[in-house]
PyMOL Python script that loads the backbone (N, CA, C, O; Angstrom):
from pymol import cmd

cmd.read_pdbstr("""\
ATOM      1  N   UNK A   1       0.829  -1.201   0.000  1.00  0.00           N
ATOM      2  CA  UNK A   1       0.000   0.000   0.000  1.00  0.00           C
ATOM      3  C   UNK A   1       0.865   1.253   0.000  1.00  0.00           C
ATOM      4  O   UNK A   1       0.725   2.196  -0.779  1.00  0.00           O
ATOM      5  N   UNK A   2       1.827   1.146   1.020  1.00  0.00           N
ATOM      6  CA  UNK A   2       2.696   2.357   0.990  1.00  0.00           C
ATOM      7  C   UNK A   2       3.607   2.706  -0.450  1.00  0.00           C
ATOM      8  O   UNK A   2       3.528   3.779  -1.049  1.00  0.00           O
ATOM      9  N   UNK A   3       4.268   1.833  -0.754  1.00  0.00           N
ATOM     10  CA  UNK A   3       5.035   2.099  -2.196  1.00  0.00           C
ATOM     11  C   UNK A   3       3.683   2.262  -3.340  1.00  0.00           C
ATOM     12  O   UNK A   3       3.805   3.118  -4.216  1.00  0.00           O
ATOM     13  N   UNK A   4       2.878   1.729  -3.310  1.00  0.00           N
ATOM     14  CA  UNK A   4       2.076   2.037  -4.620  1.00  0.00           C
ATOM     15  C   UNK A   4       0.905   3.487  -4.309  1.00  0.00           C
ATOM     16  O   UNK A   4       0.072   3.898  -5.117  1.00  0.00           O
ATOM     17  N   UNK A   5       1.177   4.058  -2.876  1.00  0.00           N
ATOM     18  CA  UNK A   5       0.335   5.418  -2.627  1.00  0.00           C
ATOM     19  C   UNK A   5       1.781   6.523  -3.206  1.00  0.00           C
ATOM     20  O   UNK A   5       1.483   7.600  -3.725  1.00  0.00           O
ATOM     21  N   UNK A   6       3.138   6.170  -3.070  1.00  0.00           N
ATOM     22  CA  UNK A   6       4.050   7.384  -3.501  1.00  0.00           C
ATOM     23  C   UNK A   6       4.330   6.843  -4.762  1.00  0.00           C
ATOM     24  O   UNK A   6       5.483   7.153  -5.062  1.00  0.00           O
ATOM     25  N   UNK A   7       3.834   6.223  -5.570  1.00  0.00           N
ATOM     26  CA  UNK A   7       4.263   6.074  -6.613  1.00  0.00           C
ATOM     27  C   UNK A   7       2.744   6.764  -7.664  1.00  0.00           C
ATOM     28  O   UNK A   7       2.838   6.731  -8.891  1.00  0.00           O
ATOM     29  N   UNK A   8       2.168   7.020  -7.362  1.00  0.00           N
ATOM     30  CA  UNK A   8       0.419   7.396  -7.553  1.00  0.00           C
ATOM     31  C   UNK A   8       0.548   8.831  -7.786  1.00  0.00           C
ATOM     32  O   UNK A   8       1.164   9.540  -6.991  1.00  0.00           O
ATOM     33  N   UNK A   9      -0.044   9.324  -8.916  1.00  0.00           N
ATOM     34  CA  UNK A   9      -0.593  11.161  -8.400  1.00  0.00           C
ATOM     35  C   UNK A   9      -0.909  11.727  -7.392  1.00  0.00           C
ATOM     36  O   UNK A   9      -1.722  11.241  -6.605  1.00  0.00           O
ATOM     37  N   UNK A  10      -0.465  12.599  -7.257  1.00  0.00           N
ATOM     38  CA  UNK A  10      -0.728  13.188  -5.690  1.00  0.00           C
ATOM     39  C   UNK A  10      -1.730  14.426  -6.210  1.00  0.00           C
ATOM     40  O   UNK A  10      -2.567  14.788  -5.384  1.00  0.00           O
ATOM     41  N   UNK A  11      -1.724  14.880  -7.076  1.00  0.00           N
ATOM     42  CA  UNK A  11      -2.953  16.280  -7.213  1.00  0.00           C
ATOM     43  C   UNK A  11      -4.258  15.349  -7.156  1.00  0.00           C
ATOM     44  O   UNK A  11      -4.768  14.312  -7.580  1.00  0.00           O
ATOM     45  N   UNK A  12      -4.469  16.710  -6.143  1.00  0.00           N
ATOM     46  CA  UNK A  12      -6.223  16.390  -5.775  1.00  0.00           C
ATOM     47  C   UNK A  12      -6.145  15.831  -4.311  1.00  0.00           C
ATOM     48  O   UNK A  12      -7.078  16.219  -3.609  1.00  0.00           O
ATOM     49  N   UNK A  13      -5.316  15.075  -3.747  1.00  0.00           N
ATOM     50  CA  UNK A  13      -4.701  14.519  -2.462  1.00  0.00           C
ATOM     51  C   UNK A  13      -4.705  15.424  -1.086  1.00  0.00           C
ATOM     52  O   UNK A  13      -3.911  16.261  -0.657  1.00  0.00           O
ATOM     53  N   UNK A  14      -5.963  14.886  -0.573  1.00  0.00           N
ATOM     54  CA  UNK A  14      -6.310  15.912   1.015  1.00  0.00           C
ATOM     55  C   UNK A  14      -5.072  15.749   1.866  1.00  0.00           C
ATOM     56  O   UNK A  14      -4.963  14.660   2.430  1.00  0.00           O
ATOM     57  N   UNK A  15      -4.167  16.602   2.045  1.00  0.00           N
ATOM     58  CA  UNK A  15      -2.595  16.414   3.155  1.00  0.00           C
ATOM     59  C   UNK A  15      -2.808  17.345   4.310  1.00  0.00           C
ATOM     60  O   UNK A  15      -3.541  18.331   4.386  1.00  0.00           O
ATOM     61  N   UNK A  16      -1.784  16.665   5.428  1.00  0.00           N
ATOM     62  CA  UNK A  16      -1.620  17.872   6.465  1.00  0.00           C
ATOM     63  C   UNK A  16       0.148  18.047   5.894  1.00  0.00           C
ATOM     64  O   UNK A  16       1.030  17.188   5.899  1.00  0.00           O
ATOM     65  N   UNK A  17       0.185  18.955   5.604  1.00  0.00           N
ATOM     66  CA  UNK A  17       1.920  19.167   6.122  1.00  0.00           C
ATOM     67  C   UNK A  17       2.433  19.479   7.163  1.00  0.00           C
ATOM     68  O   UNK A  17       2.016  20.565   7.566  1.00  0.00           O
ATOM     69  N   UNK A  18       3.410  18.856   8.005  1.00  0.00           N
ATOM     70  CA  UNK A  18       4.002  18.941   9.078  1.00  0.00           C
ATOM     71  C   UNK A  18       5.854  20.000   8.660  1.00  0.00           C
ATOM     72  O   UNK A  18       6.870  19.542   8.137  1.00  0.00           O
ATOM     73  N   UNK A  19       5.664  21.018   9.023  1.00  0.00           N
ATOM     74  CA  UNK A  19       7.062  21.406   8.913  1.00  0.00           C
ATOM     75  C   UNK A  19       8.199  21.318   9.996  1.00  0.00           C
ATOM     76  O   UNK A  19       8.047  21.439  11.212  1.00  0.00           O
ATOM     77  N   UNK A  20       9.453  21.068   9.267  1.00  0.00           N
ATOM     78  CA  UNK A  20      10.347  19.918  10.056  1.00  0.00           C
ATOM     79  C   UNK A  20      10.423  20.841  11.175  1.00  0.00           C
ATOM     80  O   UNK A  20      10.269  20.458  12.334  1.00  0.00           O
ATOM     81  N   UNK A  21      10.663  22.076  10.850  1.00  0.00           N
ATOM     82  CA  UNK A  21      11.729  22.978  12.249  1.00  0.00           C
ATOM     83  C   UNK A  21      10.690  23.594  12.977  1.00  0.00           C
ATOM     84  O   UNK A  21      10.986  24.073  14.071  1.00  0.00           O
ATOM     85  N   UNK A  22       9.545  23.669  12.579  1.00  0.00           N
ATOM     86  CA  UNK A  22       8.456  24.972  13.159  1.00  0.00           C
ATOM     87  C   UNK A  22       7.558  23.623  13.717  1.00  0.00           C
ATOM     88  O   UNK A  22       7.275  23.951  14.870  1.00  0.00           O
ATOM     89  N   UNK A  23       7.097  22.559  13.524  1.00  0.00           N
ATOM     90  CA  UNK A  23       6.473  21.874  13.560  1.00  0.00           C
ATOM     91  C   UNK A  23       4.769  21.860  12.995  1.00  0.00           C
ATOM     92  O   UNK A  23       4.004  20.896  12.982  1.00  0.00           O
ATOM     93  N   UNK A  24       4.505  23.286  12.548  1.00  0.00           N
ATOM     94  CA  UNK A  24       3.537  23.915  12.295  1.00  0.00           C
ATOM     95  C   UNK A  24       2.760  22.676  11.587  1.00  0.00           C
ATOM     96  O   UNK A  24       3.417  21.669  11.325  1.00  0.00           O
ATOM     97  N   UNK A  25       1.371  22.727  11.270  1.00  0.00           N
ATOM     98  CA  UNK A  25       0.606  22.037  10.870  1.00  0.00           C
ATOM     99  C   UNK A  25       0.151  22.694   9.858  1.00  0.00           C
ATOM    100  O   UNK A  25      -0.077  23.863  10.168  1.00  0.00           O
ATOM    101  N   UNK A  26      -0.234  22.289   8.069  1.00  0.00           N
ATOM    102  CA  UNK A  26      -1.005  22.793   7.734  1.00  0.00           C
ATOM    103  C   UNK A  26      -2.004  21.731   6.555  1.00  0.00           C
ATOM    104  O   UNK A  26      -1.660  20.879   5.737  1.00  0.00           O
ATOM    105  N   UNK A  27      -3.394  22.303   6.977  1.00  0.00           N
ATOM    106  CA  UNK A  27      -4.816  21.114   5.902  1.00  0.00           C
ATOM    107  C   UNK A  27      -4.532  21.963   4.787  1.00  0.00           C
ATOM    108  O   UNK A  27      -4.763  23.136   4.493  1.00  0.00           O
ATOM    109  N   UNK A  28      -3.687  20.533   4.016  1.00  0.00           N
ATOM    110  CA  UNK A  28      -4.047  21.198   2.447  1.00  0.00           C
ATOM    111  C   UNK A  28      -4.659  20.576   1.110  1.00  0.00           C
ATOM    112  O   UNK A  28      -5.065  19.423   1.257  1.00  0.00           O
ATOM    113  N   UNK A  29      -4.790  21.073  -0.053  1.00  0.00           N
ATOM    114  CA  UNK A  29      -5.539  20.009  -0.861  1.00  0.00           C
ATOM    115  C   UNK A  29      -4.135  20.173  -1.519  1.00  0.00           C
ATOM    116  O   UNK A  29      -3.447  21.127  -1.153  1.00  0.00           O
ATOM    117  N   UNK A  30      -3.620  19.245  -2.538  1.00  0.00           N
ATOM    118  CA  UNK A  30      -2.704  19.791  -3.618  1.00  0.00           C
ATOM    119  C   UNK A  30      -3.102  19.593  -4.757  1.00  0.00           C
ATOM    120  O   UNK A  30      -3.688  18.656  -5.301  1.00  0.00           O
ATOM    121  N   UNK A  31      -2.635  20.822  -5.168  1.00  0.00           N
ATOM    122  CA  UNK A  31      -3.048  21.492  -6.573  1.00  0.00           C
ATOM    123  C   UNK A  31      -2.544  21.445  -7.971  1.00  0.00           C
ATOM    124  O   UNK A  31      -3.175  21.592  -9.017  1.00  0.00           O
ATOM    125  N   UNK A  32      -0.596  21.086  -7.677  1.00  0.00           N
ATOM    126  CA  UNK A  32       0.195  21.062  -8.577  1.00  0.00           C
ATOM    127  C   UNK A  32       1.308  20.121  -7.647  1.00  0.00           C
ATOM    128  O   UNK A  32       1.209  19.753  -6.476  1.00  0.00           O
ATOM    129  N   UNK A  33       2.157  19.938  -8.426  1.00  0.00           N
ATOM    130  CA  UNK A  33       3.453  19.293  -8.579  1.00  0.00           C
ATOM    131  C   UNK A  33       4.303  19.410  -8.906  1.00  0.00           C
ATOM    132  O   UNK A  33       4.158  18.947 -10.037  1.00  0.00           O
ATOM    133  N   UNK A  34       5.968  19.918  -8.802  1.00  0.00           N
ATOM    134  CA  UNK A  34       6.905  19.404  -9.638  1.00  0.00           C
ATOM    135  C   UNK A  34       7.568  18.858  -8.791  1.00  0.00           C
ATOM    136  O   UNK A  34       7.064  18.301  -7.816  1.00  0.00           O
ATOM    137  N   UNK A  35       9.441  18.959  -9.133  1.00  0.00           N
ATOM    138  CA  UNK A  35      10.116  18.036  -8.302  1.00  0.00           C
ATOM    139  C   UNK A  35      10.073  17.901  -7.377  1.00  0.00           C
ATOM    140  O   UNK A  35       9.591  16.919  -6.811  1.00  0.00           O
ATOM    141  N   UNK A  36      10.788  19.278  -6.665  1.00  0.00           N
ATOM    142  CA  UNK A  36      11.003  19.789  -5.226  1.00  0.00           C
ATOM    143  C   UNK A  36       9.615  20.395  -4.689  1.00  0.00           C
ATOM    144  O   UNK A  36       9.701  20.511  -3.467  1.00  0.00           O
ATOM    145  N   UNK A  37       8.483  20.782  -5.123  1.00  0.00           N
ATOM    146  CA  UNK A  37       7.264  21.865  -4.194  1.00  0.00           C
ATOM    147  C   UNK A  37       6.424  20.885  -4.729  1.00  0.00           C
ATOM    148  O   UNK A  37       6.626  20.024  -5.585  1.00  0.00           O
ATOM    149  N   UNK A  38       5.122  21.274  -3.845  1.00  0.00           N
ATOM    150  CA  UNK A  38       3.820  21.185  -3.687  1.00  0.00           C
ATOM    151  C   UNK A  38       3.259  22.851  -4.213  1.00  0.00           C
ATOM    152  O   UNK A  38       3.896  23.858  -3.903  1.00  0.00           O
ATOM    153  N   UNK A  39       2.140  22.890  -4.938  1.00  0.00           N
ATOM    154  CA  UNK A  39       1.473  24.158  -4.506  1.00  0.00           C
ATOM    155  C   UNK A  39       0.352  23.385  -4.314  1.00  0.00           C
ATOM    156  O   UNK A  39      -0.168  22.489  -4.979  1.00  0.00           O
ATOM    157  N   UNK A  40      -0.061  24.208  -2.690  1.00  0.00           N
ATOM    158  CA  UNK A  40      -1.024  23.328  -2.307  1.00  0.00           C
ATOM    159  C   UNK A  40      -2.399  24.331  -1.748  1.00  0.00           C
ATOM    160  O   UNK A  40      -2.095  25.432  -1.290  1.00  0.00           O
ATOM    161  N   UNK A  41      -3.543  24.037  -1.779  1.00  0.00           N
ATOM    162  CA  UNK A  41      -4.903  25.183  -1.426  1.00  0.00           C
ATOM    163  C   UNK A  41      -4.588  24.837   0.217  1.00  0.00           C
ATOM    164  O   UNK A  41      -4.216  23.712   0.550  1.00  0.00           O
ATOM    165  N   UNK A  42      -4.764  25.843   1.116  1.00  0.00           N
ATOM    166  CA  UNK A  42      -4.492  26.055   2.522  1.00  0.00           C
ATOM    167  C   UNK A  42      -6.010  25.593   3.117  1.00  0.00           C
ATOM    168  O   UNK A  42      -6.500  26.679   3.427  1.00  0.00           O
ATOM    169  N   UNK A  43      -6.859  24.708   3.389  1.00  0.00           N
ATOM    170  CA  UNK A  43      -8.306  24.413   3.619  1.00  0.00           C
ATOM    171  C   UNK A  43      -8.758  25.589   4.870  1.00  0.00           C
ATOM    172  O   UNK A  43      -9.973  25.758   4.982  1.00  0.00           O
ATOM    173  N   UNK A  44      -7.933  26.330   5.721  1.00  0.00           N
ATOM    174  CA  UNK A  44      -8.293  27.122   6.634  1.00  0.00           C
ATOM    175  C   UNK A  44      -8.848  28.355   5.883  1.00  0.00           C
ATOM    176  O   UNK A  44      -9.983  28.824   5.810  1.00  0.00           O
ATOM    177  N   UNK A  45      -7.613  28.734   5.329  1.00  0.00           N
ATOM    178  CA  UNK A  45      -8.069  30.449   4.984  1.00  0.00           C
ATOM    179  C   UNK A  45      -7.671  30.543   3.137  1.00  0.00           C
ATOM    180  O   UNK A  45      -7.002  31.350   2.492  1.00  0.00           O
ATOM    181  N   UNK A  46      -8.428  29.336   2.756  1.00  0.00           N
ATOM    182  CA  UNK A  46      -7.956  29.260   1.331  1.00  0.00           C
ATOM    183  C   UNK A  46      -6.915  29.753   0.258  1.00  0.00           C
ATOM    184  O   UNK A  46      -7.105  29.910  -0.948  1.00  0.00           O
ATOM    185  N   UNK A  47      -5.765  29.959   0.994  1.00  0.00           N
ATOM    186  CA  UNK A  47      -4.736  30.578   0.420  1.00  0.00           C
ATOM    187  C   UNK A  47      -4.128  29.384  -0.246  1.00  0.00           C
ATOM    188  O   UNK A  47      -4.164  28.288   0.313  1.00  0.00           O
ATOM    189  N   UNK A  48      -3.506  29.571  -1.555  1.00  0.00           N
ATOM    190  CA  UNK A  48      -2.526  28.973  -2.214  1.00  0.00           C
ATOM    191  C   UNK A  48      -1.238  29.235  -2.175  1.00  0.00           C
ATOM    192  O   UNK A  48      -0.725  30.272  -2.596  1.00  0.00           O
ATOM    193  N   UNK A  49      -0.551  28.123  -1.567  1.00  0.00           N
ATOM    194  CA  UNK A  49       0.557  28.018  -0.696  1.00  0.00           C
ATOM    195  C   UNK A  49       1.936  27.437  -2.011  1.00  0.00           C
ATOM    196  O   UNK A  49       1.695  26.598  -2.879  1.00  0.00           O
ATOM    197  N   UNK A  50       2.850  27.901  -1.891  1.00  0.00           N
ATOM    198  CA  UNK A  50       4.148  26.561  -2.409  1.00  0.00           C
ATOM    199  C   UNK A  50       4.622  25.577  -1.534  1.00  0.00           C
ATOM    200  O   UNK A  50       3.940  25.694  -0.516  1.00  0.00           O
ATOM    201  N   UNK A  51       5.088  25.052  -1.451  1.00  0.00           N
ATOM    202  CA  UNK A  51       5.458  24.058  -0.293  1.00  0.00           C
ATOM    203  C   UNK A  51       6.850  23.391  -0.821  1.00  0.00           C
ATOM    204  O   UNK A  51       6.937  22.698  -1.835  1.00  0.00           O
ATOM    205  N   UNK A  52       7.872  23.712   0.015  1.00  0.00           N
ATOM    206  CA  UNK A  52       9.440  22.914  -0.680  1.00  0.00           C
ATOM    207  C   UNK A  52       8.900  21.548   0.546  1.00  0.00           C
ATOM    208  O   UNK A  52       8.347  21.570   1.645  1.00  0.00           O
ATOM    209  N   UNK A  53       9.524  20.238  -0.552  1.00  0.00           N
ATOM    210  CA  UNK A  53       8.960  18.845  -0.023  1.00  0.00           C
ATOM    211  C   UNK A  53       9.964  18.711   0.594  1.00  0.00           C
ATOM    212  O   UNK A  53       9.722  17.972   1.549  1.00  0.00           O
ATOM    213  N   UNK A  54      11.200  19.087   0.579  1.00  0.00           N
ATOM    214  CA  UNK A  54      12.229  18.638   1.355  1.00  0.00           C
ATOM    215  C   UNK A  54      12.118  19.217   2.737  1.00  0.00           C
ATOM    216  O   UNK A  54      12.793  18.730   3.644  1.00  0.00           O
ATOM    217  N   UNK A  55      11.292  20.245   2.956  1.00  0.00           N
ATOM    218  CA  UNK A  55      11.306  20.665   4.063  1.00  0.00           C
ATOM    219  C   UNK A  55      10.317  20.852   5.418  1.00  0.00           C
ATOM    220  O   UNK A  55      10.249  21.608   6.388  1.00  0.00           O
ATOM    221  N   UNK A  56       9.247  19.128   4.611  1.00  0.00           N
ATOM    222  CA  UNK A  56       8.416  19.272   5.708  1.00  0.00           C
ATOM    223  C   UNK A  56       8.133  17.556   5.449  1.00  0.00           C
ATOM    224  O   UNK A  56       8.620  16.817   4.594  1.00  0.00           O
ATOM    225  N   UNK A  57       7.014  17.221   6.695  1.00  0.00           N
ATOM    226  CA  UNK A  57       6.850  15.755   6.629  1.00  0.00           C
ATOM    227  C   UNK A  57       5.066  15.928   5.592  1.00  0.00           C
ATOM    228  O   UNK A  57       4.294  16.885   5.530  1.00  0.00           O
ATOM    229  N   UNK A  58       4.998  14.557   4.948  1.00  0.00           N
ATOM    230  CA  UNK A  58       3.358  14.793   4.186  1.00  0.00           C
ATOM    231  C   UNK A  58       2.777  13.864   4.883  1.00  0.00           C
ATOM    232  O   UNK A  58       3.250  12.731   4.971  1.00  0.00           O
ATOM    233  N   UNK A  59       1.351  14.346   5.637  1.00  0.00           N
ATOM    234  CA  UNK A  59       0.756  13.061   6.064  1.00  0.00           C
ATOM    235  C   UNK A  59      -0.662  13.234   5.116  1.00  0.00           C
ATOM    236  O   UNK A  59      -1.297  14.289   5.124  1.00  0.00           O
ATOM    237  N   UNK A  60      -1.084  11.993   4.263  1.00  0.00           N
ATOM    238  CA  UNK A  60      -2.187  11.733   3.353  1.00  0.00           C
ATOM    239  C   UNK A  60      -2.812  11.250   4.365  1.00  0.00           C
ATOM    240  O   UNK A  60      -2.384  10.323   5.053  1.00  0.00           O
ATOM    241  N   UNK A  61      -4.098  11.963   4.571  1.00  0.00           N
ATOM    242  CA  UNK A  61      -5.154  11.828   5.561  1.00  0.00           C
ATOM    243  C   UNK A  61      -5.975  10.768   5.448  1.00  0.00           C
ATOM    244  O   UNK A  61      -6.407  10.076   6.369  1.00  0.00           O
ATOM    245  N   UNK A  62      -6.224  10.636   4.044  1.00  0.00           N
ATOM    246  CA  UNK A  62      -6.988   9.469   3.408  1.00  0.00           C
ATOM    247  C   UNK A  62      -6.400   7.839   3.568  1.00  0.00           C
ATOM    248  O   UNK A  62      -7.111   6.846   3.410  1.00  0.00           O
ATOM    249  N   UNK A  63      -5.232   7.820   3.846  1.00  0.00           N
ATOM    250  CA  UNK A  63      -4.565   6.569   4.316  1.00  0.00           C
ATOM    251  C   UNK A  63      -3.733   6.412   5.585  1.00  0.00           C
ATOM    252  O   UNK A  63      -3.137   5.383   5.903  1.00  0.00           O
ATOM    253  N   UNK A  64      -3.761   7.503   6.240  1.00  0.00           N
ATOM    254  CA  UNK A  64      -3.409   7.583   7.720  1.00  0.00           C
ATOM    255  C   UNK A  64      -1.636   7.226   7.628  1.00  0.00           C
ATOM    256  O   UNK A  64      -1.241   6.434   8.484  1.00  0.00           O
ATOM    257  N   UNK A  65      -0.655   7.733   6.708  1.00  0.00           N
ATOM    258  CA  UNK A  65       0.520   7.664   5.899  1.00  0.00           C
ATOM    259  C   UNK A  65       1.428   8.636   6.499  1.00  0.00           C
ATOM    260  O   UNK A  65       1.001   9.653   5.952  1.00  0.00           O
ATOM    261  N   UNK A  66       2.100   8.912   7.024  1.00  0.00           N
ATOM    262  CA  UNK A  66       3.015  10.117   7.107  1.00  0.00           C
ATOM    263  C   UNK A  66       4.580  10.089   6.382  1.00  0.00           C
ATOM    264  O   UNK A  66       5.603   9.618   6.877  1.00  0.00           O
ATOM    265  N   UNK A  67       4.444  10.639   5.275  1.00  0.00           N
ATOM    266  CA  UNK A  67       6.094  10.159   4.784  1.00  0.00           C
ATOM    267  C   UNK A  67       6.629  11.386   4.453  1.00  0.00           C
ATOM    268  O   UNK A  67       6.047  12.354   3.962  1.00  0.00           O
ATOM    269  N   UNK A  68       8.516  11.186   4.962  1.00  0.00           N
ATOM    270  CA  UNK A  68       9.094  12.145   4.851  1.00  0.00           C
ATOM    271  C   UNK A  68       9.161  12.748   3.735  1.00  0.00           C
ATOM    272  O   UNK A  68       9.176  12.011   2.749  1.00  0.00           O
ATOM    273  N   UNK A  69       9.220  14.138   3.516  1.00  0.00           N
ATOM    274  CA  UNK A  69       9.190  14.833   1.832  1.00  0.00           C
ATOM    275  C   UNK A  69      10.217  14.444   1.072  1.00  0.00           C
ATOM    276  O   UNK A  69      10.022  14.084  -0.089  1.00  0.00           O
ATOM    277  N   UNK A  70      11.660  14.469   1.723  1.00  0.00           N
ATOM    278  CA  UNK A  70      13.264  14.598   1.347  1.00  0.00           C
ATOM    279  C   UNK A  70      12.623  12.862   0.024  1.00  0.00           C
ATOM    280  O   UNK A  70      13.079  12.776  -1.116  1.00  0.00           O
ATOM    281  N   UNK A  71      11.578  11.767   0.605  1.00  0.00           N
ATOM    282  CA  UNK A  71      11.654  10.603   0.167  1.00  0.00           C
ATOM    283  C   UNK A  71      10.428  11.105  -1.813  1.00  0.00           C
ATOM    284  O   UNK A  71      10.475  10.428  -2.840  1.00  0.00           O
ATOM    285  N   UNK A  72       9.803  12.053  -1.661  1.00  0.00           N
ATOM    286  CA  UNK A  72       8.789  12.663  -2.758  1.00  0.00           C
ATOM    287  C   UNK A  72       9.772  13.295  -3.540  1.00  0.00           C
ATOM    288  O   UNK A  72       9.244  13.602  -4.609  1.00  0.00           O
ATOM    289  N   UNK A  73      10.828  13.599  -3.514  1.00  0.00           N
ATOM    290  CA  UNK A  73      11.332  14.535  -4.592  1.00  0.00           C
ATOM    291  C   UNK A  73      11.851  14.201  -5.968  1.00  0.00           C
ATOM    292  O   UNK A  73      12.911  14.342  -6.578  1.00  0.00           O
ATOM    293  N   UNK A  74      10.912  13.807  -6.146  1.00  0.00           N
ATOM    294  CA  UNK A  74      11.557  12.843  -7.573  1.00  0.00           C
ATOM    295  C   UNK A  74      10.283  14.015  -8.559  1.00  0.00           C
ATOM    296  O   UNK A  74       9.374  14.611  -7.980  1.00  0.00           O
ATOM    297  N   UNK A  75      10.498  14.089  -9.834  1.00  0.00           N
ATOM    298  CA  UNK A  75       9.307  14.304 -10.971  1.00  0.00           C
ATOM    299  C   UNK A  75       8.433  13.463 -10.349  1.00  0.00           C
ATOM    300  O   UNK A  75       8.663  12.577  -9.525  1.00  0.00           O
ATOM    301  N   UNK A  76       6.973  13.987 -11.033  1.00  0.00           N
ATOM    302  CA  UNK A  76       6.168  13.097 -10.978  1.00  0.00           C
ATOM    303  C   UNK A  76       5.708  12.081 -12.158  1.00  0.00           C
ATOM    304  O   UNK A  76       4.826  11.222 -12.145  1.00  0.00           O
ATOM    305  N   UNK A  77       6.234  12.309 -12.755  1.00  0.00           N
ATOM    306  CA  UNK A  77       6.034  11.529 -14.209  1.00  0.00           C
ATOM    307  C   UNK A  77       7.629  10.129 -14.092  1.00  0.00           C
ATOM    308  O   UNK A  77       7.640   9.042 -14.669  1.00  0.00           O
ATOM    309  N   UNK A  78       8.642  10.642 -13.267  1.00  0.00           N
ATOM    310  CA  UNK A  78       9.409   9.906 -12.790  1.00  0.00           C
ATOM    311  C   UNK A  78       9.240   8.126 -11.547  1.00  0.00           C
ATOM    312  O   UNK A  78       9.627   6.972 -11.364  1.00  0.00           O
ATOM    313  N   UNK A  79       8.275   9.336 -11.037  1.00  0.00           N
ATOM    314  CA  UNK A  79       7.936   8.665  -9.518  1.00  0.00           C
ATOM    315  C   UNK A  79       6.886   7.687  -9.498  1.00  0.00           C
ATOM    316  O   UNK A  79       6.600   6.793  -8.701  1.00  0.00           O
ATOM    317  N   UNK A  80       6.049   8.354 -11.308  1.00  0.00           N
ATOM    318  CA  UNK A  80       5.036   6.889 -11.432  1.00  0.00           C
ATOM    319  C   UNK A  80       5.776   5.972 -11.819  1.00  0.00           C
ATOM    320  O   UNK A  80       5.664   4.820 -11.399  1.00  0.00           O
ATOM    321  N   UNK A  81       6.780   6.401 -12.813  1.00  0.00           N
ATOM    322  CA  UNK A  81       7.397   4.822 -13.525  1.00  0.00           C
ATOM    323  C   UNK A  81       8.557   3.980 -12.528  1.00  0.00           C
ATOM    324  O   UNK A  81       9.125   2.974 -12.954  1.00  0.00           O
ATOM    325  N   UNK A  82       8.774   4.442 -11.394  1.00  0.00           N
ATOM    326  CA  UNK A  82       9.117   3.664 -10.620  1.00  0.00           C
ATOM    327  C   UNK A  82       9.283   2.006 -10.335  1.00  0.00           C
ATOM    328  O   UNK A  82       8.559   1.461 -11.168  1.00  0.00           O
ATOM    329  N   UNK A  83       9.761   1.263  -9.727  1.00  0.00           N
ATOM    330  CA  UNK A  83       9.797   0.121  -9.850  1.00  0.00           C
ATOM    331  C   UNK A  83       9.419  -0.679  -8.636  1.00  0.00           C
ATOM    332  O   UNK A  83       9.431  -1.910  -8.680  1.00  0.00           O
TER     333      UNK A  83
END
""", "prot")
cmd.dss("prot")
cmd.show_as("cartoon", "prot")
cmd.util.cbc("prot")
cmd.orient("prot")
C-alpha cells in the first residue's frame, strides 16, 4: 500500500503538512506538482501556498501515511514509472 500510494498522483490529495523545524501544521488540498514543491490550497483560509517537499513531513489523511518529503522529490512523471 505504501510504495504504490508514492508512486500514484498526488494532485487532488487531502494532506496535512508537518514542517520539520516549526512543527507547524497545515490542511491542504494539492493542486500542482513538480520536483522539489507542492502548490497546495491552505483548507483554513484558502490561500494557495508553495510548499518545498524537502522541508516538511506529508501526512495523506486518506490513508493515515506520514512520509518524509526529502523521500517525494523525484518528478512526478518519474515517480510513477518507478519500480
Amino acid at each position: 500500500m505504501t510504495i504504490k500510494l508514492l508512486r500514484q498522483e498526488h494532485i487532488g490529495e487531502r494532506v496535512i503538512i508537518e514542517h520539520k523545524r516549526t512543527g507547524k501544521k497545515t490542511h491542504a488540498v494539492i493542486l500542482d506538482e513538480t520536483k522539489n514543491t507542492y502548490l497546495v490550497r491552505d483548507e483554513k483560509n484558502k490561500r494557495i501556498k508553495r510548499i518545498i517537499k524537502s522541508e516538511c513531513y506529508i501526512i495523506f489523511t486518506n490513508h493515515n501515511l506520514r512520509v518524509d518529503g526529502e523521500k517525494l522529490t523525484k518528478r512526478p512523471e518519474d515517480r510513477i514509472k518507478m519500480k
